[in-house]
N, C-alpha and C positions, 0 to 999 in steps of 0.2 A: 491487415492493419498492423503497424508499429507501434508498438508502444515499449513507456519506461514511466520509472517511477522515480523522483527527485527527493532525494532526505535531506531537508534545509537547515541549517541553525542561522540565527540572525540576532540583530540588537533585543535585548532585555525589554519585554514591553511593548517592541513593535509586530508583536504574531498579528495584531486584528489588521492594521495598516497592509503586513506584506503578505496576508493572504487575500486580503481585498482587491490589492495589484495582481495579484496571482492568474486571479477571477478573471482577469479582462484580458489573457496573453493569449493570440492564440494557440489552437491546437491543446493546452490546456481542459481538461475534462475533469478534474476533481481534487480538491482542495485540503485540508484538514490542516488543525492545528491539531500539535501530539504532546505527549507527554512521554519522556523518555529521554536516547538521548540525542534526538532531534525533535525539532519544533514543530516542524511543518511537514508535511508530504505534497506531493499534487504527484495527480498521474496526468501523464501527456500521451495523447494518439496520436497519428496521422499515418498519410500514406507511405512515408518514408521516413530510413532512418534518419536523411541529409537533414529532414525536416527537423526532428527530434534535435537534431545535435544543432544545430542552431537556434532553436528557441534557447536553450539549455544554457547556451555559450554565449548567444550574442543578448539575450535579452536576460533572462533567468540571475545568471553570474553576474550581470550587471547593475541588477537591481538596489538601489540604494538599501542599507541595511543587512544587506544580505551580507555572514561571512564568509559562508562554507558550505557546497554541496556535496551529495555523494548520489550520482546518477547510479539507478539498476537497468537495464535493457533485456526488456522481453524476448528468451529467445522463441521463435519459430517452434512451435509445439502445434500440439493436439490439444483441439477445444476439450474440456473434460467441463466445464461451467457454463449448466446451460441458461442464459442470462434470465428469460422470461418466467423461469419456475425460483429459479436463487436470489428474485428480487420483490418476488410477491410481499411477502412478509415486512419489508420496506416500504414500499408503494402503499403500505394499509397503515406507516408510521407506526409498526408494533416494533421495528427495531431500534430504539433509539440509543442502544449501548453499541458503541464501535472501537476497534482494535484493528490495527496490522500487526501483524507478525512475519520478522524478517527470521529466518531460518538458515542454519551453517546444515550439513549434510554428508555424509560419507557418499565420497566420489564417485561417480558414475549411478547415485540413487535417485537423484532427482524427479527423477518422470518416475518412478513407485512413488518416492511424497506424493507428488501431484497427485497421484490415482487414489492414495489414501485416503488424500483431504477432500479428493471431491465425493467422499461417502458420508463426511461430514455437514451437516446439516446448517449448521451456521457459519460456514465456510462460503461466504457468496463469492468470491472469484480470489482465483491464485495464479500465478505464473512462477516458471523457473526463468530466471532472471543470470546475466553475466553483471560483473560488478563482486562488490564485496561479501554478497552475501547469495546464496544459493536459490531460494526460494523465497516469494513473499506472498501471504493472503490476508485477506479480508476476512473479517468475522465481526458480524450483526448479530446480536439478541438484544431482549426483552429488559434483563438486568445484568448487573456485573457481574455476581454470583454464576449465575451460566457462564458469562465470559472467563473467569476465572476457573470453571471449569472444564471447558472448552482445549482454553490452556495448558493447561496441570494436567487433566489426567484423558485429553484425546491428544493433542498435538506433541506434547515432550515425551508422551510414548510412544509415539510411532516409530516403526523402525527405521535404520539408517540416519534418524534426526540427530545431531549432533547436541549443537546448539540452536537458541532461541531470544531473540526479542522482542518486547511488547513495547505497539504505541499506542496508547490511549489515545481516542480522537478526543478532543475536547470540544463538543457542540457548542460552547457560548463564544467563540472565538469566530465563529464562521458569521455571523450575523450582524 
């Protein structure tokens, strides 16, 4: 499976409108309005890249409102996330604090991040990504306070991390 992850900025005010359009594209699998300094994310699957790059290009970029993307592409890795154990916790709605974090990396470290984050517990799914930024994961908890520690003092210390950025998912925006 192919995937990538889209970092949106758009018009002042239209996150609910163009994550609603978002929702209905296909290939399209997950949404979020961020805080940071992109607005939106969405992840896109499917069984090819071709596919990927044309949602991206022919529908995505063209979407009213929209000014600016920056596509990440999953590379071809090792599953280290394994979905039905890293989603429990979700599935029972105890996760309701959400975060991406896009990750810079000293070169050639990539797959050690990877391996580190998947010892991390509120790390639900990560990939090493081509694009602007090295690595990107997910992180679900309970409160912010974990997330923020999660952050600070599991993720910015790991090794080979460079840098780091957070997007706050913002849950009232999806609905």
């Amino acid at each position: 499976m192919t995937k990538a992850y889209v970092l949106i900025n758009c018009d002042l005010g239209s996150e609910k409108s163009v994550i609603s359009s978002l929702k209905t594209v296909d290939n399209v699998t997950e949404v979020h309005g961020t805080l940071g300094l992109y607005d939106i994310i969405a992840k896109i699957e499917s069984d090819s890249e071709e596919k990927i790059q044309k949602t991206v290009t022919n529908v995505i970029r063209k979407m009213p409102k929209i000014h600016s993307t920056v596509t990440l592409t999953r590379s071809e890795s090792e599953e280290l996330f394994r979905t039905s154990e890293k989603l429990i916790g979700s599935m029972l709605g105890k996760n309701n604090v959400q975060a991406y974090v896009v990750i810079h990396s000293d070169k050639g470290e990539e797959y050690n991040i990877l391996k580190n984050l998947s010892h991390i517990p509120e790390v639900k799914e990560a990939d090493v990504v081509f694009g602007y930024y090295d690595i990107i994961c997910k992180i679900e908890t309970s409160e912010y306070k974990t997330l923020e520690n999660i952050i600070t003092k599991a993720i910015r210390k790991l090794p080979h991390v460079r840098t780091t950025m957070t997007l706050n998912v913002i849950i009232e925006q999806e609905s």
